[in-house]
TORDOTOR-671354 format. One record per residue (C-alpha): residue number from 1; residue in three letters; chain; x, y, z. Coordinates in Angstrom, 1 decimal, decimal comma. Each point is the difference from the previous one (the first is absolute). Layout:
N
roba nr: NUM; rest: ALA; kette: A; c1: X; c2: Y; c3: Z $
...
//
This chain:
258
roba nr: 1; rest: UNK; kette: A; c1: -127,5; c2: -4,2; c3: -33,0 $
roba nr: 2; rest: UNK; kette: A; c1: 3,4; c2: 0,2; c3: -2,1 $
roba nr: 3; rest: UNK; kette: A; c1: 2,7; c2: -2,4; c3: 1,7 $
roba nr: 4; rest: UNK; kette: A; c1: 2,7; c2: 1,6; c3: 2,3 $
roba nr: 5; rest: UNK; kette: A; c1: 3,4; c2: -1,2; c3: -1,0 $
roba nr: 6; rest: UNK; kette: A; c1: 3,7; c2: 0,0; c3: 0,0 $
roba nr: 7; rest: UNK; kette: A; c1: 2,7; c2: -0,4; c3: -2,9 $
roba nr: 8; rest: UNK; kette: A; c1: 3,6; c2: -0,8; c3: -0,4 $
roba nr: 9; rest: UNK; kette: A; c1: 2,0; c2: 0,1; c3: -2,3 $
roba nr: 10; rest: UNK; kette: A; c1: 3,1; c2: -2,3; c3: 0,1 $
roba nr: 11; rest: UNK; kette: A; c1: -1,9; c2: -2,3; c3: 2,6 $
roba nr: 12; rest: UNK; kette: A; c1: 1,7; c2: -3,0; c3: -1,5 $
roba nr: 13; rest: UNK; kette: A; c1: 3,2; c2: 0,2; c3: 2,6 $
roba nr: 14; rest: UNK; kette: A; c1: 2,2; c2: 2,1; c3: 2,2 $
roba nr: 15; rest: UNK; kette: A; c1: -2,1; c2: 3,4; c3: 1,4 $
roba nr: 16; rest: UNK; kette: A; c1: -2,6; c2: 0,0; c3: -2,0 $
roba nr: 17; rest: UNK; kette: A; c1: -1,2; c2: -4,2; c3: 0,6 $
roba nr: 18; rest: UNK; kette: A; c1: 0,8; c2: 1,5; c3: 4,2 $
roba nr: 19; rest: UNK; kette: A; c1: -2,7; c2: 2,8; c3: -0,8 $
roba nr: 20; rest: UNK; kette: A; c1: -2,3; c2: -2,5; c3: -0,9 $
roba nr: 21; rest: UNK; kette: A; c1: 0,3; c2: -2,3; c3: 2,8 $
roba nr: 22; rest: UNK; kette: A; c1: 0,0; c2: 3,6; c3: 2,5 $
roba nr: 23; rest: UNK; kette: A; c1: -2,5; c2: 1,4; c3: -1,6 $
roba nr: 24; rest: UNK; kette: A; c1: -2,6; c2: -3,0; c3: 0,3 $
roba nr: 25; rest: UNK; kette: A; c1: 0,8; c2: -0,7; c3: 3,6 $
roba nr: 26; rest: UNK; kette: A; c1: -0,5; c2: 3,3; c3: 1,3 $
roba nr: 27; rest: UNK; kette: A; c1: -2,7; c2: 1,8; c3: -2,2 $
roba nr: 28; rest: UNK; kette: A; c1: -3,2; c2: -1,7; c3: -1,7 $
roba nr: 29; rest: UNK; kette: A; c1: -0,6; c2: 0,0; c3: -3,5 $
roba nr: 30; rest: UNK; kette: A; c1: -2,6; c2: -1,2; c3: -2,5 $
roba nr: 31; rest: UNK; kette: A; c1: 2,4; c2: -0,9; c3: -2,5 $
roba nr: 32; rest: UNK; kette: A; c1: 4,1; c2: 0,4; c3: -0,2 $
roba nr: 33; rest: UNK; kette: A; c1: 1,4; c2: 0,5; c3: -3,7 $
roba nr: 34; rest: UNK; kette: A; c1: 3,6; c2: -1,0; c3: -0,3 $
roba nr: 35; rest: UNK; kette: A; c1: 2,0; c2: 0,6; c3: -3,2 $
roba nr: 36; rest: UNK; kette: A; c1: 3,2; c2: -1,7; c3: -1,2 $
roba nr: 37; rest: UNK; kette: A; c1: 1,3; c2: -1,2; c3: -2,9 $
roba nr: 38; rest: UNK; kette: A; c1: 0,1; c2: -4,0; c3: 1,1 $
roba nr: 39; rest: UNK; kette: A; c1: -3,5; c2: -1,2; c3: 0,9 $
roba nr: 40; rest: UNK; kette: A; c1: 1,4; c2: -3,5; c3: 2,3 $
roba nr: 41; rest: UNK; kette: A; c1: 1,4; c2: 2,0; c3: 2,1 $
roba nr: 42; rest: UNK; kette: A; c1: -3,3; c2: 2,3; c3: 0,4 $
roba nr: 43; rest: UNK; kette: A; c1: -1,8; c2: -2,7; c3: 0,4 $
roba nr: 44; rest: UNK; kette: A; c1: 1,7; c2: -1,3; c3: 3,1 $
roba nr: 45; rest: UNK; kette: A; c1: -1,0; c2: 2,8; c3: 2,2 $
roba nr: 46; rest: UNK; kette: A; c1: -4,2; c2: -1,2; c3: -1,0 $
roba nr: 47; rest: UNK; kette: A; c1: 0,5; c2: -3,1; c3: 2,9 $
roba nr: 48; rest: UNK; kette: A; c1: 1,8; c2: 3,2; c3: 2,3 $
roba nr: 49; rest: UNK; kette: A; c1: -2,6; c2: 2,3; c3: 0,1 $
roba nr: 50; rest: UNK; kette: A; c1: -3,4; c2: 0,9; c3: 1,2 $
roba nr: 51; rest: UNK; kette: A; c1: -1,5; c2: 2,5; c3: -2,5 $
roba nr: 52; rest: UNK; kette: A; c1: -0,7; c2: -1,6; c3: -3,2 $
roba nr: 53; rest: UNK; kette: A; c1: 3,1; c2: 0,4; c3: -2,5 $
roba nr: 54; rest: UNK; kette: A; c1: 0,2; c2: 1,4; c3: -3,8 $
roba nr: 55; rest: UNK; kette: A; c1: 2,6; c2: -0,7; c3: -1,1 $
roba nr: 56; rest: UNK; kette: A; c1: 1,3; c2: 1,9; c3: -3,1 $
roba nr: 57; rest: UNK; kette: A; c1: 2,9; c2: -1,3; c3: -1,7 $
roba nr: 58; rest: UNK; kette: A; c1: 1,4; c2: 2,7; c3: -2,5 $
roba nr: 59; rest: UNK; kette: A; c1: 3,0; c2: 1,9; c3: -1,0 $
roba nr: 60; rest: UNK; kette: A; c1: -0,9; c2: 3,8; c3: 0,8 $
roba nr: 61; rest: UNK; kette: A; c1: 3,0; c2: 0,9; c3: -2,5 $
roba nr: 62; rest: UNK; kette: A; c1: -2,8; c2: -0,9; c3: -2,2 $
roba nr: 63; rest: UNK; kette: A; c1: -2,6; c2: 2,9; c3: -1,5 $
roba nr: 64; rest: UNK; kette: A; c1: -2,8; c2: -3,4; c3: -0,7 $
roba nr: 65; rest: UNK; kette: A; c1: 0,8; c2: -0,5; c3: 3,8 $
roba nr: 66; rest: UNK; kette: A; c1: -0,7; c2: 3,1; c3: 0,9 $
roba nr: 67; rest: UNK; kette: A; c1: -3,3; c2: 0,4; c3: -2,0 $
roba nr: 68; rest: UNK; kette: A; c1: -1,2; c2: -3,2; c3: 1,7 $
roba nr: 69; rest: UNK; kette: A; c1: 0,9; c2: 1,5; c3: 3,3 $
roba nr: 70; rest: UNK; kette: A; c1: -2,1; c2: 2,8; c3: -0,4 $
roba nr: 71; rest: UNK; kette: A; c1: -2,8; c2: -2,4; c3: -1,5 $
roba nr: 72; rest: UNK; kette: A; c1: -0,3; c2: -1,6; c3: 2,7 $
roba nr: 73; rest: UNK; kette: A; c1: -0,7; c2: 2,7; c3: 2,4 $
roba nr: 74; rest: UNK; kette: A; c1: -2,4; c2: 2,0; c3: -2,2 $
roba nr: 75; rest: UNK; kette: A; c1: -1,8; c2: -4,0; c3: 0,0 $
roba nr: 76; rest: UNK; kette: A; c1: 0,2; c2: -0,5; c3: 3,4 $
roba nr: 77; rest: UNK; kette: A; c1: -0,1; c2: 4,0; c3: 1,3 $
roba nr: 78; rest: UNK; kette: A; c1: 1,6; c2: -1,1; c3: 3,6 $
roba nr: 79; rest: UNK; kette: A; c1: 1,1; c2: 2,0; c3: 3,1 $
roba nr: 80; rest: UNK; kette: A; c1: 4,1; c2: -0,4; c3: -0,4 $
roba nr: 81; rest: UNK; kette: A; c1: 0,4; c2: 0,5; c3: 3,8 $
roba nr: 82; rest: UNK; kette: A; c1: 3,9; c2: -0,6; c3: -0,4 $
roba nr: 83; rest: UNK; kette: A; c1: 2,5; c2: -0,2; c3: -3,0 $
roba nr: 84; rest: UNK; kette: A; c1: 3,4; c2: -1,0; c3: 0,4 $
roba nr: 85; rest: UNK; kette: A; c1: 1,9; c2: 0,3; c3: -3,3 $
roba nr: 86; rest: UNK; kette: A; c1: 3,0; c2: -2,7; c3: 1,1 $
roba nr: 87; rest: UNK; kette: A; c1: 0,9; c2: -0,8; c3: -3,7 $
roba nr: 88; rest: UNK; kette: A; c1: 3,4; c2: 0,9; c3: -1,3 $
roba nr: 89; rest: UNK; kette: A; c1: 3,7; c2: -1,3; c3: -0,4 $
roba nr: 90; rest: UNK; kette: A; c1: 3,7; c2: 1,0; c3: -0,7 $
roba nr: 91; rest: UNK; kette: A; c1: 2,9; c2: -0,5; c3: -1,6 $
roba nr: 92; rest: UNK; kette: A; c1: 3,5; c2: 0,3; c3: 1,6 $
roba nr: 93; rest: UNK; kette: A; c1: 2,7; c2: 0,9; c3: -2,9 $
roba nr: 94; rest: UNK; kette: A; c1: 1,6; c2: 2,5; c3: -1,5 $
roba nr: 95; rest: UNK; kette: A; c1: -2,0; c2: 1,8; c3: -2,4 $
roba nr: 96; rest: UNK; kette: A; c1: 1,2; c2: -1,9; c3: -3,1 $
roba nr: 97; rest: UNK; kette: A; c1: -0,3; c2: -3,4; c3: 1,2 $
roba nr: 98; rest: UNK; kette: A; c1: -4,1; c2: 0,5; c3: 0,0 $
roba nr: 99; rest: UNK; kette: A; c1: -1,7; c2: -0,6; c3: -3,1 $
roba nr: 100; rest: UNK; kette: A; c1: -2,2; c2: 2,9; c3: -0,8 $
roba nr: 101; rest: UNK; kette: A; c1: -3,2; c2: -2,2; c3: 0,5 $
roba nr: 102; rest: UNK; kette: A; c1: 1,1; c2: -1,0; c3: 3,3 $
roba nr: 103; rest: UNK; kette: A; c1: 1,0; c2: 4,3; c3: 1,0 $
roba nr: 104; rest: UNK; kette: A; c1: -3,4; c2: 0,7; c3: -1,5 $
roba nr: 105; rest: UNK; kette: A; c1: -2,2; c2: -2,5; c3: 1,6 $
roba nr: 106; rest: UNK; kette: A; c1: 1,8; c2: 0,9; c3: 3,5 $
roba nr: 107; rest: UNK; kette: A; c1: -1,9; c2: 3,7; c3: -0,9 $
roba nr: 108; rest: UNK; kette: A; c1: -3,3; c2: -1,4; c3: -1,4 $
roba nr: 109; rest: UNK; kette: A; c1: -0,8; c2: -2,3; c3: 2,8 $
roba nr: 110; rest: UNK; kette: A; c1: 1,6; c2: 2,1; c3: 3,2 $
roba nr: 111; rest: UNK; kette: A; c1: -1,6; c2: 3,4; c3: -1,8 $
roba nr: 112; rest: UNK; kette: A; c1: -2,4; c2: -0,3; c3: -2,6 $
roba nr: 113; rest: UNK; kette: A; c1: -1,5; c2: -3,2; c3: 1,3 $
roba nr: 114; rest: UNK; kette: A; c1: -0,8; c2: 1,6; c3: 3,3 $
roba nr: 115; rest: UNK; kette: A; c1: -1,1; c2: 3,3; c3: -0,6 $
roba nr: 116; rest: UNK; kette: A; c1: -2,6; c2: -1,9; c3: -2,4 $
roba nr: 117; rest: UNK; kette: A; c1: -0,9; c2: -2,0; c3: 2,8 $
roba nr: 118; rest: UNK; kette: A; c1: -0,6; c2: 2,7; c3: 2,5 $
roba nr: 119; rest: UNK; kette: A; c1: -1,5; c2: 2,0; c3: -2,2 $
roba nr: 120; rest: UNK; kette: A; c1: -2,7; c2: -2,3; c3: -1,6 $
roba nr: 121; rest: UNK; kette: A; c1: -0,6; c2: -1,3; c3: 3,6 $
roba nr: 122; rest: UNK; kette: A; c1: -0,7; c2: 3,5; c3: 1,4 $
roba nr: 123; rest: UNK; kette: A; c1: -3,2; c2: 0,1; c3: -1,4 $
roba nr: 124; rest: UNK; kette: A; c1: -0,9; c2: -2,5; c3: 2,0 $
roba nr: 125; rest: UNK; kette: A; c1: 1,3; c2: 1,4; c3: 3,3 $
roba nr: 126; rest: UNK; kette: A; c1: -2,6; c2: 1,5; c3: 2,3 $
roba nr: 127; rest: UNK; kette: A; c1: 1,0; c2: 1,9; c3: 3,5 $
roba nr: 128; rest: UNK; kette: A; c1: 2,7; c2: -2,1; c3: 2,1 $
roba nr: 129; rest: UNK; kette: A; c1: 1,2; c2: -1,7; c3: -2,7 $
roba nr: 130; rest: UNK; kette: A; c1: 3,9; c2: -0,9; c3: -0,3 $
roba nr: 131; rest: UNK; kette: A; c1: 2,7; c2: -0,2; c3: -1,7 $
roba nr: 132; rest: UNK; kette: A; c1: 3,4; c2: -1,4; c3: 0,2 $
roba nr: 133; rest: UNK; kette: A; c1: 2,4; c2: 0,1; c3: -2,6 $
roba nr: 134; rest: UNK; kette: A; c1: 3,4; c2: -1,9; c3: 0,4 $
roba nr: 135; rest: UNK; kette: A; c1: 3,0; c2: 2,2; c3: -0,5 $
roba nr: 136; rest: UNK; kette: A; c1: 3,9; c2: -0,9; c3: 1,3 $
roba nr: 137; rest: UNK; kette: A; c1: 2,6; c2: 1,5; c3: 2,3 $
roba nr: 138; rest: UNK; kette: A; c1: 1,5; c2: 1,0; c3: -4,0 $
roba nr: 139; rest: UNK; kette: A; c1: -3,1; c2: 2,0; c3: -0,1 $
roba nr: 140; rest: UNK; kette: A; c1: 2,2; c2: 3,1; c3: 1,7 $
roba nr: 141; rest: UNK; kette: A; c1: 2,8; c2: -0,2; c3: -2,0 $
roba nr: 142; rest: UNK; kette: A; c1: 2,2; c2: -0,8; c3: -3,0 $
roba nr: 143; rest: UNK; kette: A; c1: 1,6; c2: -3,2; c3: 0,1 $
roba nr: 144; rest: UNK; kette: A; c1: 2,1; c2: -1,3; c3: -2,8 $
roba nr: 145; rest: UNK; kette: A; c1: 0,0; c2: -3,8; c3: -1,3 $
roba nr: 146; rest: UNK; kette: A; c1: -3,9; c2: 0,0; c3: 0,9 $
roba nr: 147; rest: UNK; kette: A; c1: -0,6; c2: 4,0; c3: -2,0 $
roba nr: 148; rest: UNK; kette: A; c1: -3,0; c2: -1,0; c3: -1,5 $
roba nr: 149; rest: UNK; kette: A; c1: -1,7; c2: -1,6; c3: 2,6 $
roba nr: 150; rest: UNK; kette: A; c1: 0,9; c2: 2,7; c3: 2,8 $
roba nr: 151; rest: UNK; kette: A; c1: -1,1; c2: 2,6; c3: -2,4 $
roba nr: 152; rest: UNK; kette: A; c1: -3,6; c2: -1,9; c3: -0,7 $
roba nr: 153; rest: UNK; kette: A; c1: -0,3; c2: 0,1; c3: 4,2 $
roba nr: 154; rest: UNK; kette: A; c1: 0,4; c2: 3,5; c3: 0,4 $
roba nr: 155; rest: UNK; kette: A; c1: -2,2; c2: 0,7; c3: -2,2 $
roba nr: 156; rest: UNK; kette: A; c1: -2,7; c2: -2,5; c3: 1,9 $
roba nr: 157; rest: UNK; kette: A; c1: 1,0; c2: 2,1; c3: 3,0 $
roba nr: 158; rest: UNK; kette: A; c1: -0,4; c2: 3,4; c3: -1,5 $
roba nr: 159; rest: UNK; kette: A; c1: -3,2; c2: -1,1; c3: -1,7 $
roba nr: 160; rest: UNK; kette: A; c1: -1,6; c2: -1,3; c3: 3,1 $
roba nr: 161; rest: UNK; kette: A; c1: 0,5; c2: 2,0; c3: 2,3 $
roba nr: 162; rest: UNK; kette: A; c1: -1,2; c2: 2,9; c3: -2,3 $
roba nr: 163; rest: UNK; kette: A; c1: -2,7; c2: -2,1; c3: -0,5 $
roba nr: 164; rest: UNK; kette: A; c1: -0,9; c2: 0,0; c3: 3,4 $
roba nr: 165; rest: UNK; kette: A; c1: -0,5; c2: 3,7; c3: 0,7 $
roba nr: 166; rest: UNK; kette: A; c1: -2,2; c2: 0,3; c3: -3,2 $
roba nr: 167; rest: UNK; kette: A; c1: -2,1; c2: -2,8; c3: 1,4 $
roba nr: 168; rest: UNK; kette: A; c1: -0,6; c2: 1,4; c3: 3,8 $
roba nr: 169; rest: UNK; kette: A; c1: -3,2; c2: 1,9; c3: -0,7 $
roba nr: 170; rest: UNK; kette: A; c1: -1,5; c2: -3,5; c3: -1,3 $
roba nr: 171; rest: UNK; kette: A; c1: 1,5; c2: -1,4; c3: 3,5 $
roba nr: 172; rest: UNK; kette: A; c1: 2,0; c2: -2,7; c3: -2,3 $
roba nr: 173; rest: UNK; kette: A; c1: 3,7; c2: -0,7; c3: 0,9 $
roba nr: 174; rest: UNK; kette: A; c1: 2,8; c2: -1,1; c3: -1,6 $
roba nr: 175; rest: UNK; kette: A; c1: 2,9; c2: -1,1; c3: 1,6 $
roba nr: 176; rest: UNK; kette: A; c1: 3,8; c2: -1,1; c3: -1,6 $
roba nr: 177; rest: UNK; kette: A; c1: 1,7; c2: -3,2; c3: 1,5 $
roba nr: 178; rest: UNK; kette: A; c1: 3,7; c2: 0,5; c3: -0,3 $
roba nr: 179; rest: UNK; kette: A; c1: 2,1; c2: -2,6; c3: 1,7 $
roba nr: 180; rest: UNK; kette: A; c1: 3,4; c2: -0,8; c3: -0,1 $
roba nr: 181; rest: UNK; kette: A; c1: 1,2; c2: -3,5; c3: -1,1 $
roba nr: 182; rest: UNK; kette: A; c1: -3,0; c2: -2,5; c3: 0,3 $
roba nr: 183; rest: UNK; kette: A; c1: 0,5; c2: -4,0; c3: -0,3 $
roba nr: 184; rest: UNK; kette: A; c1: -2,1; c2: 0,0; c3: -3,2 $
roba nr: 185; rest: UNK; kette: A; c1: 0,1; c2: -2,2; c3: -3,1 $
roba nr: 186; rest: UNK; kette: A; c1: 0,6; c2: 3,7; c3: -1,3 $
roba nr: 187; rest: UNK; kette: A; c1: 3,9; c2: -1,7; c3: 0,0 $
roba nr: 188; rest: UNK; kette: A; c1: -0,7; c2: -2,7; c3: -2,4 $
roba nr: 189; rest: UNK; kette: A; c1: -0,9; c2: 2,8; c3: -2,4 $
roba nr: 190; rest: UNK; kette: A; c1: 2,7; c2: 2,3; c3: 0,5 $
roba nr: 191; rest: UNK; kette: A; c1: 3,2; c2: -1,2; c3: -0,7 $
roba nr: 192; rest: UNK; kette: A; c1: 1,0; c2: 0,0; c3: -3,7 $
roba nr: 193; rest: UNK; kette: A; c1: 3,1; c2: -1,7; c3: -0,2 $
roba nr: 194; rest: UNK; kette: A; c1: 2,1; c2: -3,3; c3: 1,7 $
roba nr: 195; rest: UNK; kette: A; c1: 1,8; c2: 2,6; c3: 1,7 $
roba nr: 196; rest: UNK; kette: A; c1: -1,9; c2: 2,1; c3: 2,7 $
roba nr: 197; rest: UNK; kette: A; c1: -0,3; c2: 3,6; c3: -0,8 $
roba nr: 198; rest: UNK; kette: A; c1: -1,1; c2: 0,9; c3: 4,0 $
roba nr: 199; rest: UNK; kette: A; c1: 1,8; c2: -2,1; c3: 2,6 $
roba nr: 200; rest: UNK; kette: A; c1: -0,6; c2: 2,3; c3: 3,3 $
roba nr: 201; rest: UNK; kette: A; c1: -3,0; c2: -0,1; c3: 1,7 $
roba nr: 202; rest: UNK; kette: A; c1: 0,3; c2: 1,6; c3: 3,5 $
roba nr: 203; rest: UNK; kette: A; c1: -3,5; c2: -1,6; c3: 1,0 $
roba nr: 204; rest: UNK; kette: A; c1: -2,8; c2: -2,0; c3: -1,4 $
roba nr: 205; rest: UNK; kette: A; c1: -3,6; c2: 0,5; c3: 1,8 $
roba nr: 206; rest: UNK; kette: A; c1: -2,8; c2: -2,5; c3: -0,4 $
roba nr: 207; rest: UNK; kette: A; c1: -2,6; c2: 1,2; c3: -2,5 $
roba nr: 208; rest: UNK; kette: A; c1: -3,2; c2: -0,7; c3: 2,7 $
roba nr: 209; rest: UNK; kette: A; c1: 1,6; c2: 1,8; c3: 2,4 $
roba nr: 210; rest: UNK; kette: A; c1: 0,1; c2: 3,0; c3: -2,7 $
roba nr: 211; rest: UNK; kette: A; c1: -3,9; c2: -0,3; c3: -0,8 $
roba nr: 212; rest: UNK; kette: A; c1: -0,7; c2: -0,2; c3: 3,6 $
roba nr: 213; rest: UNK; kette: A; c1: 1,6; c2: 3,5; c3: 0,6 $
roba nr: 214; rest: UNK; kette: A; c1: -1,3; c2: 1,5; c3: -3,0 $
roba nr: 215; rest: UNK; kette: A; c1: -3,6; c2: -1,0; c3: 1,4 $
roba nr: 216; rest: UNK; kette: A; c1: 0,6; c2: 1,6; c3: 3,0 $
roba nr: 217; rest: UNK; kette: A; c1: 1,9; c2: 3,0; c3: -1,3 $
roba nr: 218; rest: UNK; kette: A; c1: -3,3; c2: 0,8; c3: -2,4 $
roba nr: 219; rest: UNK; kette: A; c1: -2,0; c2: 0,3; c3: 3,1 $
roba nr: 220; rest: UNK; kette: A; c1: 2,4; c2: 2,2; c3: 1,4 $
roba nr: 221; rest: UNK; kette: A; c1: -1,1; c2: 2,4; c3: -2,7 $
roba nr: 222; rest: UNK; kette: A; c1: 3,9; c2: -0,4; c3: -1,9 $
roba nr: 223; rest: UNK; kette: A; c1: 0,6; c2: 0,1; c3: -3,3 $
roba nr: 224; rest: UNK; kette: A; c1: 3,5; c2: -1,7; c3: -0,7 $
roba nr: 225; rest: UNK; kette: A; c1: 0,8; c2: -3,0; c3: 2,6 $
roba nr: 226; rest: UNK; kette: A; c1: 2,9; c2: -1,6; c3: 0,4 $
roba nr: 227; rest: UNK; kette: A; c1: 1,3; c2: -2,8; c3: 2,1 $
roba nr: 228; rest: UNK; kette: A; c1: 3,0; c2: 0,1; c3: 1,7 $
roba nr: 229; rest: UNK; kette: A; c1: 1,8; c2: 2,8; c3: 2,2 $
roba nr: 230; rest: UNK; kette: A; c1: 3,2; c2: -0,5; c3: -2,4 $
roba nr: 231; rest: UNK; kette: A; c1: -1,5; c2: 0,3; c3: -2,8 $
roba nr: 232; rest: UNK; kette: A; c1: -2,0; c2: 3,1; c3: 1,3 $
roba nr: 233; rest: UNK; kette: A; c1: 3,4; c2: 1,3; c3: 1,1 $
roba nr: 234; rest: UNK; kette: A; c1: 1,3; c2: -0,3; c3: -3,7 $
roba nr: 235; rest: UNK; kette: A; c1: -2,8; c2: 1,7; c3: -1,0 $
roba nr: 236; rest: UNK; kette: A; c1: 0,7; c2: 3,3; c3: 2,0 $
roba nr: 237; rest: UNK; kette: A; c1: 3,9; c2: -0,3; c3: -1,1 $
roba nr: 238; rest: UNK; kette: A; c1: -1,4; c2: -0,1; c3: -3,4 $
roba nr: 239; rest: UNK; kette: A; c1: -1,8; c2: 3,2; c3: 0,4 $
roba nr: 240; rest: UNK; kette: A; c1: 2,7; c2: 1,6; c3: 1,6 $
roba nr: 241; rest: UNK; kette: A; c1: 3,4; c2: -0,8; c3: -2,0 $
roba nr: 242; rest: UNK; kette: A; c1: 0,9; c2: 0,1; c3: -3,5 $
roba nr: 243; rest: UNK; kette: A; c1: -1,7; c2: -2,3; c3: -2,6 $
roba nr: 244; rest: UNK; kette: A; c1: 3,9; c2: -0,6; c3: -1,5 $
roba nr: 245; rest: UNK; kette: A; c1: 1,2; c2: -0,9; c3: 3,6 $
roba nr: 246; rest: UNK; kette: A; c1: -2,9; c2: -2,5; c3: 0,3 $
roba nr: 247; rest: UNK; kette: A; c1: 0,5; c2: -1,7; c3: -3,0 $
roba nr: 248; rest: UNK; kette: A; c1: 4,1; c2: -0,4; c3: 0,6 $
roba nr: 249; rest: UNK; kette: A; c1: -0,8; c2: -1,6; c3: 2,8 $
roba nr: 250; rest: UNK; kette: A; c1: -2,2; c2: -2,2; c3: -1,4 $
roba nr: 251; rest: UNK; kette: A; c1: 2,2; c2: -0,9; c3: -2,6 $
roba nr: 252; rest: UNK; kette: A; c1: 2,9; c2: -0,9; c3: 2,8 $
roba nr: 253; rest: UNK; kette: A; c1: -2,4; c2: -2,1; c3: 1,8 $
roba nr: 254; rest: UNK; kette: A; c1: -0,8; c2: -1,8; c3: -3,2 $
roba nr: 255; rest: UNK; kette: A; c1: 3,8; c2: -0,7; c3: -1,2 $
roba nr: 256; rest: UNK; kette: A; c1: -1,2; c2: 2,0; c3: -3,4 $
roba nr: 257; rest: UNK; kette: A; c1: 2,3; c2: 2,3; c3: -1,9 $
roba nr: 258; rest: UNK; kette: A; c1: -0,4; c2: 3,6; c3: 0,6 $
//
């Protein structure tokens, strides 16, 4: 009988290392794969868990990566009951101060990377299978000094939750996890330059108590949650004002010339 499993992406830290340790106390699982590029810190969930652990240390911006992804399941042919795809980063600068690798990678890994991911995994995915793809408050609109990465988001949202009406007749569902400002190592990442390019953060939210909503909001049958009546509030102003008026008041709130 093929082994019923879960896999994360990003599982190292922040959200996706909290899906791990939710996941694993509240469901059981034969196996649970996580993926990160820095294999220590997989390995320190193995003495956290109770399923048995695979740990998969690899850089999905890499095509040899990717190919020994999809090895391994065509080896091992599991049940993927749940994928979360947690991996990706940012970069907060202007445009310019990026190095084209750096822009690049930000779409490889946030995109590429995880529409590879989901798709090579949905063949593996039987009925009540899910799958949770991490986008960002940036997911709704444009926000300049983090363009690239806000763009690469909402694409993740759009994507996904496209994605999840074209699944519904295989009763597979895909959700989008866009929260505002999480206390993340996501910050170590971000910031280019001795001076901070992003000063103002009205509120940081604790990345567990992101995962935990997103579990429940999946069983609620949702497609997008995100935590936070604030940040839900900025998402309904974004839908109703002006994209120009948005970002000019990001910009204000960020001490960045207009």
């Amino acid at each position: 009988m093929n082994k019923t499993i879960a896999i994360i992406t990003g599982a190292s830290s922040g959200m996706g290392r909290d899906f791990v340790l939710a996941l694993d106390r509240d469901e059981r699982f034969d196996e649970i794969w996580v993926i990160a590029r820095r294999a220590d810190r997989l390995e320190a969930l193995r003495p956290t868990l109770r399923a048995p652990l695979r740990t998969l240390p690899m850089d999905l911006t890499d095509p040899a990566a990717l190919g020994r992804f999809r090895s391994l399941l065509e080896a091992d042919k599991p049940n993927v009951a749940v994928l979360v795809n947690a991996s990706g980063y940012g970069k907060f600068a202007r445009h310019d101060e990026i190095s084209l690798d750096e822009t690049l990678g930000m779409i490889d890994l946030n995109c590429r990377a995880l529409v590879a991911v989901t798709e090579l995994t949905l063949l593996y995915m039987q009925k009540g299978g899910r799958i949770y793809q991490l986008g960002s408050l940036s997911s709704f609109q444009p926000v300049p000094y983090m363009n690239v990465y806000a763009a690469s988001k909402a694409f993740v949202l759009s994507y996904s939750r496209g994605l999840n009406v074209e699944l519904k007749p295989r009763g597979i569902r895909v959700m989008a996890v866009c929260p505002g400002w999480v206390k993340t190592d996501f910050f170590d990442r971000a910031e280019t330059q001795e001076k901070k390019t992003v000063t103002y953060f009205n509120r940081l939210y604790e990345s567990a108590d992101v995962v935990k909503l997103a579990l429940r909001d999946m069983k609620r049958g949702k497609d997008v949650s995100i935590l936070g009546l604030p940040v839900r509030n900025q998402v309904r102003a974004v839908k109703l004002l002006p994209h120009k008026l948005i970002m000019a008041v990001w910009m204000k709130q960020q001490g960045l010339p207009k």
